[in-house]
TORMITOR-696915 format. One record per residue: x, y, z of N, C-alpha, C, O in turn. Coordinates in pm, whole numbers, plus 50000, padded with zeros to 5 digits. Example, Ala and Ser with C-alpha at 12.3 -4.5 7.8 and 13.67 -1.06 7.14 Angstrom:
! TORMITOR-696915
513194943150780512304955050780513204967050780514244966850846
512854977550708513674989450714512905000350787513415011450804
This chain:
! TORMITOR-696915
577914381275689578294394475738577084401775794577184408675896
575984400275730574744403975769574814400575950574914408876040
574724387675959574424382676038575304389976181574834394176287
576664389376134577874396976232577034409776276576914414676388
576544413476162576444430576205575224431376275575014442876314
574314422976307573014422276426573414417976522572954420976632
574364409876503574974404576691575944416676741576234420176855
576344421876618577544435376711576444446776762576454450776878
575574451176668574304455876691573784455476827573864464776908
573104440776852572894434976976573504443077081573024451677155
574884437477069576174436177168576374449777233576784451477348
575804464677096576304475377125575214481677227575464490877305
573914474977212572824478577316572644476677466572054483877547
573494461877488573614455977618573714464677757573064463677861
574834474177720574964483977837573614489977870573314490377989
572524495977755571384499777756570884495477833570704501977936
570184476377816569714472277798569594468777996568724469078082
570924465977988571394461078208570924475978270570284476578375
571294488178194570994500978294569434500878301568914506578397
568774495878222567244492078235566364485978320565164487878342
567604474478387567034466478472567234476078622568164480978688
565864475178627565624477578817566184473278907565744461878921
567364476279028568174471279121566824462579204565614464179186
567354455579275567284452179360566574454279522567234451179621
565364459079534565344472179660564944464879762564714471579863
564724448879775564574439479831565704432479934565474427880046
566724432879878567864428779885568804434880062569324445980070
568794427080150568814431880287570844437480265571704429880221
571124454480319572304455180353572674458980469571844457780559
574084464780506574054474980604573814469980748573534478580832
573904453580795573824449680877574194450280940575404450580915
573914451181077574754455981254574074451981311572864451581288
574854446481435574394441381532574734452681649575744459581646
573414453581784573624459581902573214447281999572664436781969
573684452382135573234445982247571964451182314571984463482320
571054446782357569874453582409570284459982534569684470282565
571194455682611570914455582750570304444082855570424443182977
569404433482732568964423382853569634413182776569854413582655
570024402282875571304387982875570214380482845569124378582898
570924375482716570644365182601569894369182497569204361382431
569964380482478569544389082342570804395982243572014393982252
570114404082155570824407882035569894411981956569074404181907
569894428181926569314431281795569824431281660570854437981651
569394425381541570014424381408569114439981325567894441681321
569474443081305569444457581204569744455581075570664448181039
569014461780998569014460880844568514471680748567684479580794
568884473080630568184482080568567704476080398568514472880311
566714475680389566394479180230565384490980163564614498880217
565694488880033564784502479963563424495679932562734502379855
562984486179966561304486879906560954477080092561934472180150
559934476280138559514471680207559344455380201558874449880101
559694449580296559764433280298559734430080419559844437780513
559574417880425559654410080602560724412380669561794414280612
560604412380793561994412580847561994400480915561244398981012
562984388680864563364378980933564654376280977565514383680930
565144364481082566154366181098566224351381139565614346681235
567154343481042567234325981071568994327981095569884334681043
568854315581230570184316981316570074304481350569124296581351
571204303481378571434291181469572824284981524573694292881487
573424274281596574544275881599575604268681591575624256481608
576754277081560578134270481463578434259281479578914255181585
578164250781358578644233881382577104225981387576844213981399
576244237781374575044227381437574474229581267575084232381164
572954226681298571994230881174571964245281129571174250981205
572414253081049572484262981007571194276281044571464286781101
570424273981016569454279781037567814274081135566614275081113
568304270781196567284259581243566494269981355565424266481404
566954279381381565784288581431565484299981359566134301881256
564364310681401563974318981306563444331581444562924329381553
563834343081385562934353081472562344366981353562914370781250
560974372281419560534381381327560774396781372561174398981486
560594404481308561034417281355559904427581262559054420181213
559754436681238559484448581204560344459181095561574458581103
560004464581037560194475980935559704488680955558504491080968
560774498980959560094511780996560974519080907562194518980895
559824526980832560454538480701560884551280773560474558380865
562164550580666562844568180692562874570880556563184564880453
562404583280592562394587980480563294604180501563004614980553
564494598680431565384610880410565014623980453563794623380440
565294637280504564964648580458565724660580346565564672480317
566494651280315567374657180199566154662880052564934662080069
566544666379963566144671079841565174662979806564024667079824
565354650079749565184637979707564394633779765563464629979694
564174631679917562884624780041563084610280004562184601880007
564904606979956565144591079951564224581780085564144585080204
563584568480012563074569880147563854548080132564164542980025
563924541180263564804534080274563774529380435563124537080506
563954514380449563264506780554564454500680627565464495580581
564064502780761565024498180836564554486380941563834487281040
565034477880898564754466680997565274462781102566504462581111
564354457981221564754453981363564324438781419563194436781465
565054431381413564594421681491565274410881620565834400181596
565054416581750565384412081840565434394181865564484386281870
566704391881877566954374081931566884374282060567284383982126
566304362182118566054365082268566484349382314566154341382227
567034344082411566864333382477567964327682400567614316582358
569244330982361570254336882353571314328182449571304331382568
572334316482406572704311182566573934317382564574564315282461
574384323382635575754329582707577244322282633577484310282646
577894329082576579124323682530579014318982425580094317382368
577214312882317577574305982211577614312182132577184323682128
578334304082018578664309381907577664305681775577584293881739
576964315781709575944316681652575704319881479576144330781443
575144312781390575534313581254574074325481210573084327081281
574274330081118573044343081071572544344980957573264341980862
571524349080935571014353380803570024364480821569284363580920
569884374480742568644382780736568294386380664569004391280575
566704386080657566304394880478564894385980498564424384480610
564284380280383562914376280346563014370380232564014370180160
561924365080212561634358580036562284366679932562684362679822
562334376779973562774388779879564564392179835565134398979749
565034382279957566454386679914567054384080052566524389680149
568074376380070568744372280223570204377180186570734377080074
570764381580315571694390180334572974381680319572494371080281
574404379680326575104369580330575084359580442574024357480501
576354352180482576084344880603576804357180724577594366280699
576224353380847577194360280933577464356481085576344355381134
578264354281167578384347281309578654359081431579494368081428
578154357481487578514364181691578224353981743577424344781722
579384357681850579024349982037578394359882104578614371982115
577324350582159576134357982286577174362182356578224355882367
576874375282417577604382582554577434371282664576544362782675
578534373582741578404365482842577604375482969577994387082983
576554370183051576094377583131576334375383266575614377683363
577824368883257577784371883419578954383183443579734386983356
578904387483574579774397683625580554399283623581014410683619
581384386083623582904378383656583394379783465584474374583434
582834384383390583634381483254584324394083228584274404283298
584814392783147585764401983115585874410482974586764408282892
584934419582959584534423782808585964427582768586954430182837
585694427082588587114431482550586174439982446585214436282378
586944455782462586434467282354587184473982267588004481382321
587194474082145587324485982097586814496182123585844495582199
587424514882050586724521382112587234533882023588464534382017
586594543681956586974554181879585754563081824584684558381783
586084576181830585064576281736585714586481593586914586481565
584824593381528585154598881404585894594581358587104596281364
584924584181270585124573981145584274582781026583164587781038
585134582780916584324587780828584094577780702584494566080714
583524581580593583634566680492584794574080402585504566080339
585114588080386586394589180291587584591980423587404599680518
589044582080393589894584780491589504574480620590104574080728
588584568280590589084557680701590504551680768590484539780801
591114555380777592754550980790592574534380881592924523580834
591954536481010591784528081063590664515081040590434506081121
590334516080966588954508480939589574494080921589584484981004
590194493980766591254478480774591404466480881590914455280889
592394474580966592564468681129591494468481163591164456681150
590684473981201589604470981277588424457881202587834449481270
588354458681094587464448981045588324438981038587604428981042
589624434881029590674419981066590464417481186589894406781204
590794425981319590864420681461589434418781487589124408081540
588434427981457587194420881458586824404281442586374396681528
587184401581301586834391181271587714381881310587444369981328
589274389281332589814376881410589364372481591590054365881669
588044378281615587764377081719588194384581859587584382381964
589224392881847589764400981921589014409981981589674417282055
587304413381976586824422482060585194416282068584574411281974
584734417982202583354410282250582104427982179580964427082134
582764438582195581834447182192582534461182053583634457182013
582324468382017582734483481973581524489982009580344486482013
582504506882048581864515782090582694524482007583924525182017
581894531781916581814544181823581294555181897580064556281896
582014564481969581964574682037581734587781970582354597782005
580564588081843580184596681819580864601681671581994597381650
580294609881573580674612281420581294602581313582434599781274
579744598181278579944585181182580044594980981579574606080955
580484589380922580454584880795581154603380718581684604480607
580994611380785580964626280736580804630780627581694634080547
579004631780605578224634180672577064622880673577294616480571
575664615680752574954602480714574114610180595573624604880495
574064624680633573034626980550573114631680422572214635380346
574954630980398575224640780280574694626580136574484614380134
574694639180030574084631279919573094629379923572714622079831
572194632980005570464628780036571084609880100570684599480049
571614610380161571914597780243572434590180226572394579880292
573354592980105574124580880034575564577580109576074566780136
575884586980124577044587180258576724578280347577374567880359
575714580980418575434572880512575414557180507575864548180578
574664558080382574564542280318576044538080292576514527880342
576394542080253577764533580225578654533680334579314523680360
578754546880420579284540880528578844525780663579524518980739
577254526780625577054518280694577604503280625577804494580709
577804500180512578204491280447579644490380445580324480380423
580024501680471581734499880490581934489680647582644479880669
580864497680742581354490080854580854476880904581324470681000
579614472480811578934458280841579914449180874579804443280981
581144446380779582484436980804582964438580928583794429980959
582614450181045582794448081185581414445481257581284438381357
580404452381191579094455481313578694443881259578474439081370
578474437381204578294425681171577864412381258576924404581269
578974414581306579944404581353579634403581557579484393481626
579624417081593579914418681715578894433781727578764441881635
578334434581849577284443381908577994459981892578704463581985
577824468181792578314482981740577364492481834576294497181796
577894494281952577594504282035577704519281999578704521081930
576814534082029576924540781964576654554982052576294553582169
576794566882006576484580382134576774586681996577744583981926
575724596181966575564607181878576784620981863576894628181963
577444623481768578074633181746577404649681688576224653081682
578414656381659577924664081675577594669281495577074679781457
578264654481386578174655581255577204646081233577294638581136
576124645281327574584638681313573604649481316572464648081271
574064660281369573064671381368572274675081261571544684881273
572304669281166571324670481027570364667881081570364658981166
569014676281042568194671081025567114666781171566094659881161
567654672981300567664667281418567804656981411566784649981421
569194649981390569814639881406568944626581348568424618281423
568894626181218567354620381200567934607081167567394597281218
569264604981065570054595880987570214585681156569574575481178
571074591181238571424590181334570424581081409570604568881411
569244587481477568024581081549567994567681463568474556781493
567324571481351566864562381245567484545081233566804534881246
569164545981202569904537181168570394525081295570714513181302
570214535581373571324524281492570334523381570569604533181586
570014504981671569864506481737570474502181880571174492381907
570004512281964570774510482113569204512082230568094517382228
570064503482324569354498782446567874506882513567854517782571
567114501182494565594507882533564744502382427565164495682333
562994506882456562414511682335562054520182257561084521782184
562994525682282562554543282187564314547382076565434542382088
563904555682000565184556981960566774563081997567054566182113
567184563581951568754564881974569464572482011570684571881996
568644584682086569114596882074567994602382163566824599582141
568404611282276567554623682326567284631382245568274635682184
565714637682195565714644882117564074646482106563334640382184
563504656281990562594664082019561694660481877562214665081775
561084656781866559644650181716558784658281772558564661481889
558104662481617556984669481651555854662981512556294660481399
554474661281548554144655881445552604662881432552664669081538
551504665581388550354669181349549444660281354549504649681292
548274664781448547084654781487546114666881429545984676981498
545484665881309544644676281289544924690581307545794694881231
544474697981380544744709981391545914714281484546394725681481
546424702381581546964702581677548684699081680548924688781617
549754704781734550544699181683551334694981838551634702681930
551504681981832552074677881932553894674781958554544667881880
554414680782068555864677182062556034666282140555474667982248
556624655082130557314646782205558564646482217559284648082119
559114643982358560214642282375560494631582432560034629882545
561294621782376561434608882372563024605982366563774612682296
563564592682464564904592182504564624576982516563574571382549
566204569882467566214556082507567314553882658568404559382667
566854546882744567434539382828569254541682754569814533582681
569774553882799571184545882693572004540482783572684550482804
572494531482859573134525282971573014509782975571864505882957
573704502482989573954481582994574704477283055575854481783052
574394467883128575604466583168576484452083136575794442783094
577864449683153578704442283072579804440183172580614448283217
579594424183205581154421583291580754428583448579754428183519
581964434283459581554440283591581974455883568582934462183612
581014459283491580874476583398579534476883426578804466983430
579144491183451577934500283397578324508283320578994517383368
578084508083168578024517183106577114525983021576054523982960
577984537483041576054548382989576974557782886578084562982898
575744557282756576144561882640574954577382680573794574982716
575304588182669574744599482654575844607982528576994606782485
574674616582506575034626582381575394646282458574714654282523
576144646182428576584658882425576364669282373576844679682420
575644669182272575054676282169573974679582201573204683082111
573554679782329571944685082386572684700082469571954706482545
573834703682451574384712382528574674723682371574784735782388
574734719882281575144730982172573854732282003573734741981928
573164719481998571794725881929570944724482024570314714982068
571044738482057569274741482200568204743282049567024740182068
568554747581917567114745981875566194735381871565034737181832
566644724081911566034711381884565114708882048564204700882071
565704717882133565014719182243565624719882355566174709582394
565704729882424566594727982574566254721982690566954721082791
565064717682671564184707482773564934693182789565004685482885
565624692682622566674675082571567494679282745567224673282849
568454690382733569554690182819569354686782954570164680483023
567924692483002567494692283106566844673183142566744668583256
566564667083037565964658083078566864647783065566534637683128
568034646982995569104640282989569904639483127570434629483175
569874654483189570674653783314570154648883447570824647283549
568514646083428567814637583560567964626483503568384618083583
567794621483377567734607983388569384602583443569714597383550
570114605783338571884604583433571744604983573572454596583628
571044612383654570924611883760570304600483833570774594083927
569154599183773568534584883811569364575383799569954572683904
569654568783702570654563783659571794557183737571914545983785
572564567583733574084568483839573514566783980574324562284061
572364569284024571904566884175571094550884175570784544484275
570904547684055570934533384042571664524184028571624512884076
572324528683963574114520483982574464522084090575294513384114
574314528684178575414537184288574284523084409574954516484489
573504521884407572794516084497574134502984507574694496584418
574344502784688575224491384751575324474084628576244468784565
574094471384645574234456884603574174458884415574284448384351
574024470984344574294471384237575664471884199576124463584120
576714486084275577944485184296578514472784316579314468484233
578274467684393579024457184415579034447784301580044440784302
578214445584203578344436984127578784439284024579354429883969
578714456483929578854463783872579914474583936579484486083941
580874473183972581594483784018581834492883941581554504583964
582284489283857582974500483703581594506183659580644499983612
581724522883693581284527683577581724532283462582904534783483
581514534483367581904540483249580734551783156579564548583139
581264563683108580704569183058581284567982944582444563782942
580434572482789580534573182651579824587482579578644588082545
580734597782566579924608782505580964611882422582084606882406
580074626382344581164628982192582484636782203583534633182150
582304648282282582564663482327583264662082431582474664082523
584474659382482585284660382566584854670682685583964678682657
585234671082776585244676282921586394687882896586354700182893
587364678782883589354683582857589714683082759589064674482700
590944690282652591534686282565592354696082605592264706182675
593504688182517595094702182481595084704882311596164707882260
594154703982243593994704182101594374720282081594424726382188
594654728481958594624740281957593454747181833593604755881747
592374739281872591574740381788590314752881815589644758681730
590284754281966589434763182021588234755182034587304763082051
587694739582035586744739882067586644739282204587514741582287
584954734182225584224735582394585554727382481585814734682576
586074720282482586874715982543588624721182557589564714082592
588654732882523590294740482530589114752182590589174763182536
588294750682672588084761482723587734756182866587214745082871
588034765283022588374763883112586734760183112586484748383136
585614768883087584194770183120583454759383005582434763082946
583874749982986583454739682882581594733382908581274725082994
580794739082824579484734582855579724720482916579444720683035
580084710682880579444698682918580264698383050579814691183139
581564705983078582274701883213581304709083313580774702883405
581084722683292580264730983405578834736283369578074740983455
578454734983207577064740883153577374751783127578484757183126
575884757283093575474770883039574894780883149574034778783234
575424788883130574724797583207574084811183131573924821183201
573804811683023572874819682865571974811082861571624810082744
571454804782921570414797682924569184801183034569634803583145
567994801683025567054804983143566534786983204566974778983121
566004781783285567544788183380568574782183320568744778283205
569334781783428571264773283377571204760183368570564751783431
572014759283276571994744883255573364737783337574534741683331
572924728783399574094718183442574974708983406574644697183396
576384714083378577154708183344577214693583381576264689383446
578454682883341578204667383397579774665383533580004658083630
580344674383473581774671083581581084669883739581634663183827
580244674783755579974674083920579694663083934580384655384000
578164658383850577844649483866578464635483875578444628083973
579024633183756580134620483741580994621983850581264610683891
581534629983912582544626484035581514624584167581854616684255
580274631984178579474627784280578944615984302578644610584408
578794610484129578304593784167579414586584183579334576584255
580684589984122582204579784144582084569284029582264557084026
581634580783913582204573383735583414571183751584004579583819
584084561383706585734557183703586294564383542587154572783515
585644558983486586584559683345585474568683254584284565483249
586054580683182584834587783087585854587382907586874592382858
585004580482877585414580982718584854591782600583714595182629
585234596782503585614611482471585924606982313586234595382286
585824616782222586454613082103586054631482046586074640382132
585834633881945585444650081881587084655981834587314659281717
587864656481913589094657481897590184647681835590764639381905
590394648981717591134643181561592344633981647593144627581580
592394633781741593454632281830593404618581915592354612081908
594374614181988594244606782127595184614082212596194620182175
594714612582337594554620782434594624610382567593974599982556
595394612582696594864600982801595214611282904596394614982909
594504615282971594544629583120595054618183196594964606183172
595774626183323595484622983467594384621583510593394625483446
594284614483651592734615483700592644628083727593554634383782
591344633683684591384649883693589884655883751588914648383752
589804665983787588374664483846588764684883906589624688483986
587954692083842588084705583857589194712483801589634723283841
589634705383704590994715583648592384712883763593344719483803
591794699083788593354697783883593724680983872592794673683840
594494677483886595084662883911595144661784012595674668884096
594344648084023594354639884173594934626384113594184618784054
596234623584129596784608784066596734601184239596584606284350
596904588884201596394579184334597584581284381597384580384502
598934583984363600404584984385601064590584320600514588984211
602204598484298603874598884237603764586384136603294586184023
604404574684220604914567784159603814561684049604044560883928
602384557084124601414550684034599774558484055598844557384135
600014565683946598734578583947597484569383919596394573083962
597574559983862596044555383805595894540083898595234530783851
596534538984026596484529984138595354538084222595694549884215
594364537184287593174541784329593524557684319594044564684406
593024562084164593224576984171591894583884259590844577484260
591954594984320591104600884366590224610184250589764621084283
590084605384134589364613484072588944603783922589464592583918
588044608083803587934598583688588964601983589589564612183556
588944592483564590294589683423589624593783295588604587983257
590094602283236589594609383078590354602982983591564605082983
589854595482899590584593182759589344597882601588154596882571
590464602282550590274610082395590474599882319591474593282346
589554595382198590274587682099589164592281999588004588382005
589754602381892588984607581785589944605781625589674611781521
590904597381640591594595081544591814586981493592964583281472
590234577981430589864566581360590304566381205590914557181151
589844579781136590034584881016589434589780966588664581780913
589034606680923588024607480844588474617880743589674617680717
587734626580684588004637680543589244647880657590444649980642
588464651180742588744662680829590374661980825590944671680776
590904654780858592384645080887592414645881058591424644781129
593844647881104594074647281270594414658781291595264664081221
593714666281412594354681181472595634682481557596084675581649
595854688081526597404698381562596844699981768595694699781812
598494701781867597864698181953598384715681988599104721881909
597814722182135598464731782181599884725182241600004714782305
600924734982198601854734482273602574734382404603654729382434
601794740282468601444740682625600454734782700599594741582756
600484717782708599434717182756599334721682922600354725382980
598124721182986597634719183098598564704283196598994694383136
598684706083352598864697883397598644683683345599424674583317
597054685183342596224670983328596904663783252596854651483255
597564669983179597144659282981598664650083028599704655783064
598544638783021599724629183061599964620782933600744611582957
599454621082775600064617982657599324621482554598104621482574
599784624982428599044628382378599264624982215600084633782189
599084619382118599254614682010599024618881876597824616181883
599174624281735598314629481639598324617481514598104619581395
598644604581577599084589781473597164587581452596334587381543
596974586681340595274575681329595554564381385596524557081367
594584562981460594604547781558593204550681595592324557581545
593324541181724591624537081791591914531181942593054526681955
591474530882002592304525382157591094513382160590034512782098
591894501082292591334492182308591054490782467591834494882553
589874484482492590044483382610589424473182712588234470682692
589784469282777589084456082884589264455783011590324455483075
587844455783056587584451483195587684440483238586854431683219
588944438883318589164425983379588734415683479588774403383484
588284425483559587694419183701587264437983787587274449583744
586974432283903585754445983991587654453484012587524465484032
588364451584012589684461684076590964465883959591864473683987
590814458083807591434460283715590704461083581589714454983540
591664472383512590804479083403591584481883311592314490783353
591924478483177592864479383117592914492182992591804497182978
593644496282929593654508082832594814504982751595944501982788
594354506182638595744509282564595314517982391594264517582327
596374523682366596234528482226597174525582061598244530482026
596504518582007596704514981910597084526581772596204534181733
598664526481700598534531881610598294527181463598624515781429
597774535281384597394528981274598784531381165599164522381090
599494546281171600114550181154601354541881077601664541280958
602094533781235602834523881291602464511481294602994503481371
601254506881188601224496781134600604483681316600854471981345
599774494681384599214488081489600114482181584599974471881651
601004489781580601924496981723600984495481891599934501781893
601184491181964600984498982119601364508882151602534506082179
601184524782178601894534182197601644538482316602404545882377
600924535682345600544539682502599814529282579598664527882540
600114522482665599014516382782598994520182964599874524883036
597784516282990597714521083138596974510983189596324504283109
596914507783344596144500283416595434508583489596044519083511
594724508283520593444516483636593244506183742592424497683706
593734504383860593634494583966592604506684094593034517384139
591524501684118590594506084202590404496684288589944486184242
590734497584461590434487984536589054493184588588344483084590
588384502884628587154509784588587014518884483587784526884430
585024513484451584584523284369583694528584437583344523784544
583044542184370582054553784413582754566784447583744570084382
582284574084543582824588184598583754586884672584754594084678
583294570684780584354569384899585624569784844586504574984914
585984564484709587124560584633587744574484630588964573184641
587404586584621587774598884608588584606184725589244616384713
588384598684845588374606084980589814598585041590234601485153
């Protein structure tokens, strides 16, 4: 009996004894994959809590498992929450990359390797035909849509996702724990396939720090237009620093910009101003003859709608919508994007902020220009607006106005996510998925353009 009563003894300490042991801070999570922008690459992304190598052994399906290796880098964030949680984020670019294969993964170090995981290289020629998902405001409580999306993912059903802004709500709440787990909620998609991204306006913590920090997208600088300031001795220097956000895919140009350089000016109003030459550069680089031609489709990706029929009162249920026409409380004024995008002859602008889906007429000044009566989105004279902000998050889905505007040609309050693929330089496909309805089609459209640019307008 003696003996019983030191092993129950024992037994009753155990819980003690495991809460004692030190996790793991080695241990690689939170993995996502982006596309760089250059054909036959792929960045792998990672996070752990203590500092380690960043490696990345690949190789491909059917073959030797790991039979190549690439190295990468570690760069600390350190929270600005309460706490100053601080967490390493790893980057390491695959390069030389062959088109179409299909590729087996690992990441982490001596210290701790991540599970197994597979992508197919983007295909880089013109002639392919990307297939996208596309939504944004995903949160980690109320995901409605998440499920579906991590099945059709893995059942192979999409080459790219584009998260159009307000991840996890909030990255930074909890001193970052939100964030963390949302990024772990979505590894089972980003994983898998290149998680494209454009800043919302529930990244604004912190000047968007979670945000910059976590994802990366196309360039060498981080993720986001935006404003660092750091201390050289007595001196304090500001930089303002922007990544390349634009790639192109199939026969798409697409450019991820943030919207949110139009409503926190404390972070700097110089962001708004320097966001709107580079777009400019940009779109006059695409727009160049022998680029068009190969790249016809443009596409834009921001958070903050242009249009909505929501009855929510934000920037977009208003006729004078910063990002459609700018500011003019500003010294000087700031320039809205509606001019611009119809001056270069953007085709398609993608949108999310609004709890909703949403699909306008081609619209361009508060008016509809449909290509016809019978078939409006057959060479419309103007860009096609679609809303898709009803992924799932705390917030739930907004209520719509009752009256909409001409423009608005459907409008939905089901959680879903829309899908979409570029087929070739003259067809463009859309459709919206409900989650609701158990992944329903509820809406689809074709966009047939026999020209693109301005001429297409005339």
């Amino acid at each position: 009996m003696r003996c019983a009563g030191a092993v129950w003894a024992f037994l009753g300490l155990a819980p003690l004894l495991v809460m004692s042991v030190p996790p793991i801070w080695t241990q690689p999570e939170q993995v996502h994959l982006s596309y760089t922008g250059v054909p036959g690459s792929m960045v792998v992304t990672w996070t752990t809590f203590n500092k380690t190598e960043s490696v990345v052994e690949y190789g491909f399906v059917g073959g030797r498992p790991f039979e190549m290796s690439s190295k990468g880098d570690a760069t600390l964030f350190v929270d600005s929450g309460k706490e100053k949680r601080r967490m390493f984020i790893h980057r390491v670019t695959l390069r030389g990359l062959k088109p179409t294969a299909a590729y087996v993964y690992h990441c982490g170090s001596d210290g701790g390797w991540s599970d197994v995981f597979y992508f197919t290289a983007l295909n880089d020629s013109s002639s392919f035909s990307p297939r996208f998902a596309l939504y944004g405001d995903l949160g980690n409580e109320n995901p409605q849509s998440l499920a579906r999306l991590q099945k059709e993912t893995q059942q192979g059903m999409y080459d790219v996702i584009l998260h159009i802004g307000d991840f996890a709500y909030d990255m930074d709440e909890d001193n970052a724990r939100i964030g963390d787990e949302f990024m772990r909620q979505i590894q089972s998609i980003a994983a898998y396939v290149p998680y494209m991204t454009c800043p919302g306006n529930h990244e604004n913590a912190y000047n968007f720090s979670n945000y910059r920090n976590r994802f990366s997208m196309p360039g060498n600088t981080e993720s986001l237009w935006y404003r660092d300031a750091y201390s050289t001795g007595s001196r304090l220097w500001i930089i303002l620093m922007m990544c390349v956000c634009s790639w192109n895919l199939g026969s798409a140009h697409i450019i991820s910009l943030s919207t949110e350089v139009y409503f926190y000016l404390k972070f700097g109003l110089e962001l708004l101003f320097r966001q709107y030459e580079w777009l400019k550069k940009d779109l006059e680089e695409a727009n160049r003859p022998e680029n068009r031609a190969q790249r016809p489709w443009i596409i834009t990706m921001g958070h903050r709608p242009m249009y909505c029929s929501d009855d929510d009162q934000d920037d977009c249920t208003r006729f004078d919508s910063y990002v459609r026409l700018g500011r003019t409380d500003t010294k000087p004024p700031a320039p809205g994007l509606e001019d611009l995008f119809y001056r270069y002859g953007v085709d398609v602008e993608l949108w999310a902020h609004e709890h909703t889906y949403e699909r306008l007429w081609p619209v361009y000044g508060d008016k509809v220009y449909n290509g016809s009566f019978e078939q409006p989105y057959v060479n419309p004279k103007a860009p096609v607006h679609i809303i898709t902000g009803s992924a799932g998050c705390r917030e739930r889905t907004d209520r719509f106005n009752p009256n909409p505007k001409g423009w608005s040609a459907f409008r939905s309050t089901d959680y879903g996510y829309s899908r979409m693929q570029v087929f070739n330089a003259t067809h463009l496909y859309l459709e919206q998925v409900s989650d609701d309805q158990d992944g329903k089609v509820i809406d689809s459209i074709w966009v047939v353009k026999e020209k693109h640019g301005v001429s297409a307008w005339l």
